[in-house]
ZALO-255409 format. One record per residue: residue number from 1; residue in three letters; x negated, y, z negated of N, C-alpha, C in turn. Coordinates in steps of 0.001 Angstrom, whole numbers, plus 500000, padded with zeros to 6 digits. Example, Ala and Ser with C-alpha at 12.3 -4.5 7.8 and 13.67 -1.06 7.14 Angstrom:
// ZALO-255409
   nr  rest      nx      ny      nz     cax     cay     caz      cx      cy      cz
    1   ALA  486810  494310  492200  487700  495500  492200  486800  496700  492200
    2   SER  487150  497750  492920  486330  498940  492860  487100  500030  492130
***
This chain:
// ZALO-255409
   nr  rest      nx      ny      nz     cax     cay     caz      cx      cy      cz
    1   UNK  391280  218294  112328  391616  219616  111839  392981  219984  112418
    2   UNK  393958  220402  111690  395097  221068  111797  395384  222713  111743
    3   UNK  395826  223209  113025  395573  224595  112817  397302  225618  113135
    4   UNK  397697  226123  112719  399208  226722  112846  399059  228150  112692
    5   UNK  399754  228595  113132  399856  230089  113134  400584  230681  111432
    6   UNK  400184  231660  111016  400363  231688  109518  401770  232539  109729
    7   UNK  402693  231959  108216  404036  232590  108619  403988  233340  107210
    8   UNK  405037  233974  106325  405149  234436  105451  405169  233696  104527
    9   UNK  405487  232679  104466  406103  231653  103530  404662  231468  102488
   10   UNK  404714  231141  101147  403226  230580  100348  402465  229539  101361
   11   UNK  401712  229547  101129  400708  228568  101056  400586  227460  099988
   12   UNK  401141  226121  099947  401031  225292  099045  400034  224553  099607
   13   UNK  399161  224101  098135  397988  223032  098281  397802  221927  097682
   14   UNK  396637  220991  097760  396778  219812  096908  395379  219769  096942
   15   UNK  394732  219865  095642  393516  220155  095549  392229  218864  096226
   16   UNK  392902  217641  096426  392236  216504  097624  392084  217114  098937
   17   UNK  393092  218041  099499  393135  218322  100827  393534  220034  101095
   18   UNK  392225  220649  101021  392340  222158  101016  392993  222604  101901
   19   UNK  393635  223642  101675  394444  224508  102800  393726  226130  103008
   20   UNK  393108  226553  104311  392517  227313  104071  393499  228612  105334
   21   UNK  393277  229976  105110  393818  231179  105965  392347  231430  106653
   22   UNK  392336  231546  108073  391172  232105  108874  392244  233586  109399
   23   UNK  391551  234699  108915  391940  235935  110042  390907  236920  111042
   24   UNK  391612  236670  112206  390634  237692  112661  391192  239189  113345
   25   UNK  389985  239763  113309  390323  241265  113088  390071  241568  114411
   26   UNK  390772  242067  115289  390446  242851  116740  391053  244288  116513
   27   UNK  389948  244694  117449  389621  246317  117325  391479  246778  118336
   28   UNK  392430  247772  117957  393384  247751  118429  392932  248794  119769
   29   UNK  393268  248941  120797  393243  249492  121578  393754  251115  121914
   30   UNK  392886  251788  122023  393567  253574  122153  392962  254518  123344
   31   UNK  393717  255724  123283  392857  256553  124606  391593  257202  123926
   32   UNK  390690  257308  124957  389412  257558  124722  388969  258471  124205
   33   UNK  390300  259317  124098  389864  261252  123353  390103  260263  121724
   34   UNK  390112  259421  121205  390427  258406  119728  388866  257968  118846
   35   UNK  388039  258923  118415  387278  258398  118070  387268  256828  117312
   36   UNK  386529  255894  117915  385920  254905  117404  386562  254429  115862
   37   UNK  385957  255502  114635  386053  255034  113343  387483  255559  113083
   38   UNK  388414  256342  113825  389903  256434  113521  390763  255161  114309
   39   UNK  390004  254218  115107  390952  253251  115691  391691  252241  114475
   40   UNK  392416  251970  113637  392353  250270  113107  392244  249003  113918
   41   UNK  392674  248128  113045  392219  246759  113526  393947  245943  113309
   42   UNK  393856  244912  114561  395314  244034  114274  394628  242432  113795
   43   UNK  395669  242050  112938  394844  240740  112746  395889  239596  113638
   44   UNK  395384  238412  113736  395484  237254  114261  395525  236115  113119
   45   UNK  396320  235417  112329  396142  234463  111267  396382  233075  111859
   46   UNK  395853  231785  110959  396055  230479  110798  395816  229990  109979
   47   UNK  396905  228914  109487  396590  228317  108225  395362  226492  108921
   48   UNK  395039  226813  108026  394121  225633  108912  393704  224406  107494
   49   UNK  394576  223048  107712  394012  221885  107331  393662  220442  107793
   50   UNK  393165  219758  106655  393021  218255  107164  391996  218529  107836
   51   UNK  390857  219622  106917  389595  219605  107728  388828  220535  106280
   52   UNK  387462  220269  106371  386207  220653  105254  386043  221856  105554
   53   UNK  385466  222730  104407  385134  223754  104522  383636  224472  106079
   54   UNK  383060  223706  106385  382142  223498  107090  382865  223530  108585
   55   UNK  383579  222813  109097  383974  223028  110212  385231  224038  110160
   56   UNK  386004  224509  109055  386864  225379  109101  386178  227166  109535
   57   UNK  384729  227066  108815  383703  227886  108476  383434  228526  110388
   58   UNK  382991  227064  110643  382579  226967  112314  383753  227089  113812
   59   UNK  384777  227179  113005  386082  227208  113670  386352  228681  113858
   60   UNK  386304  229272  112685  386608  230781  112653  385439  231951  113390
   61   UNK  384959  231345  113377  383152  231712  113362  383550  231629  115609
   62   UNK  383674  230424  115494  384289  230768  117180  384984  231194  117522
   63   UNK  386127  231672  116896  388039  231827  117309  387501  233644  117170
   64   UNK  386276  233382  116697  386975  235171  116469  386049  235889  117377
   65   UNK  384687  235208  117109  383629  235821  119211  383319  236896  118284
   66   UNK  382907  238129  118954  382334  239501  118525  383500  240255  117410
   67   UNK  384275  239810  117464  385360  240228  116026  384659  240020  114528
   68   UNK  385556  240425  113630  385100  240525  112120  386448  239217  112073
   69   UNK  386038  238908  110844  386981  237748  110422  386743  237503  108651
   70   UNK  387772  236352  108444  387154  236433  107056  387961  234826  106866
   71   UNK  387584  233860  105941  388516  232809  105474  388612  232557  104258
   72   UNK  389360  232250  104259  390056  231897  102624  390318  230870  102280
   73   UNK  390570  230276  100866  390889  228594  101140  391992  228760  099566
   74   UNK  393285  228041  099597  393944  228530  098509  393251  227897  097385
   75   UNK  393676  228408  095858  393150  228030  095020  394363  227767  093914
   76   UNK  394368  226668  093247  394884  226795  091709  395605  227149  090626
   77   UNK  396648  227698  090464  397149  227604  088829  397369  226984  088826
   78   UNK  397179  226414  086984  398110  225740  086001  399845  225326  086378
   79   UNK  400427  226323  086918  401565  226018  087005  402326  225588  088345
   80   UNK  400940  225466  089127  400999  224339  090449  401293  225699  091811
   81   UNK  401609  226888  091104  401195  228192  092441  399815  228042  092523
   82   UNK  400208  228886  094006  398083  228751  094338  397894  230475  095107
   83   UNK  396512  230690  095116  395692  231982  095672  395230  231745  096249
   84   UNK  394738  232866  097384  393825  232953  098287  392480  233319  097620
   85   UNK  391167  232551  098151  390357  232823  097133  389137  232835  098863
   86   UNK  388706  234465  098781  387799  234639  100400  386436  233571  099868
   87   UNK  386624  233098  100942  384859  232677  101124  384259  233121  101907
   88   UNK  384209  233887  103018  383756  234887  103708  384164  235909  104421
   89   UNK  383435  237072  105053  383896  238044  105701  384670  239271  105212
   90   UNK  384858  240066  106133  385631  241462  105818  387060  241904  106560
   91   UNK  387940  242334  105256  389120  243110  106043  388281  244446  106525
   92   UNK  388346  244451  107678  387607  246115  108571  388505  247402  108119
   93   UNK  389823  246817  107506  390967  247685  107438  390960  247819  106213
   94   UNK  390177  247307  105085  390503  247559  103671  389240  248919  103182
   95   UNK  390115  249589  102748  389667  250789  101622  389226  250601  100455
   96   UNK  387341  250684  099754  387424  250340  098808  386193  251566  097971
   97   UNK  386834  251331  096280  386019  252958  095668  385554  252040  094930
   98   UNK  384431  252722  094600  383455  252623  093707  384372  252691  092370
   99   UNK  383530  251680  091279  384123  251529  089783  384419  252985  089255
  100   UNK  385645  252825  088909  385724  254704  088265  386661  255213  089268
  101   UNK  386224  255105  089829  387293  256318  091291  388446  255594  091674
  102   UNK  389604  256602  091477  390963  255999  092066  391167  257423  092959
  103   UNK  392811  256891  093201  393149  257533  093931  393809  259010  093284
  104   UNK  393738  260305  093909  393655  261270  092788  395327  261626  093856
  105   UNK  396287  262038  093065  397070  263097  093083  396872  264339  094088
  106   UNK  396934  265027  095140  396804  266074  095713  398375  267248  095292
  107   UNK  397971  268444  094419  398793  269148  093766  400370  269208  095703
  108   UNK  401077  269680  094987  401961  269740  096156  402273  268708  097128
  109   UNK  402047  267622  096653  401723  266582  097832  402792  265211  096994
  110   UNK  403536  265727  095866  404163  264714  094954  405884  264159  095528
***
């Protein structure tokens, strides 16, 4: 298994030898008058290959201890770009609405 710290650059793959993103989420640190559910989270990334989904799975699963995490493994187009496609876990930091509900306009606030 090959593991590197993730940079900006794409992620290129070759569908014989997956390339997968492990991130993990640590709780950021604040003063104690900071309730809990107003803290966010900082992440930690690696691109990780030249290894199966199974021990990449078991890799992240350790690297991250009592943290949230999530991995990804790129995926596919036709025109030889590729996606991140999650196979497990949660961004702690992502905001999400129910089908129907966006984000509304607050009058004066434009």
């Amino acid at each position: 298994m090959r593991v590197e710290p993730t940079d900006e650059k794409p992620i290129t793959m070759n569908p014989s030898h997956p390339v997968y993103k492990v991130v993990v989420w640590e709780r950021l640190t604040m003063p104690a008058d900071v309730p809990a559910e107003q803290v966010g989270y900082n992440s930690h990334e690696w691109t990780v290959s030249e290894a199966d989904a199974p021990e990449v799975l078991e890799w992240a699963k350790n690297q991250a201890g009592s943290n949230e995490y999530e991995v990804y493994v790129a995926g596919p187009y036709d025109d030889g770009s590729s996606t991140l496609l999650r196979l497990c876990g949660t961004n702690p930091n992502a905001t999400y609405f129910p089908p129907g509900d966006y984000f509304t306009l607050v009058p004066g606030q434009d």
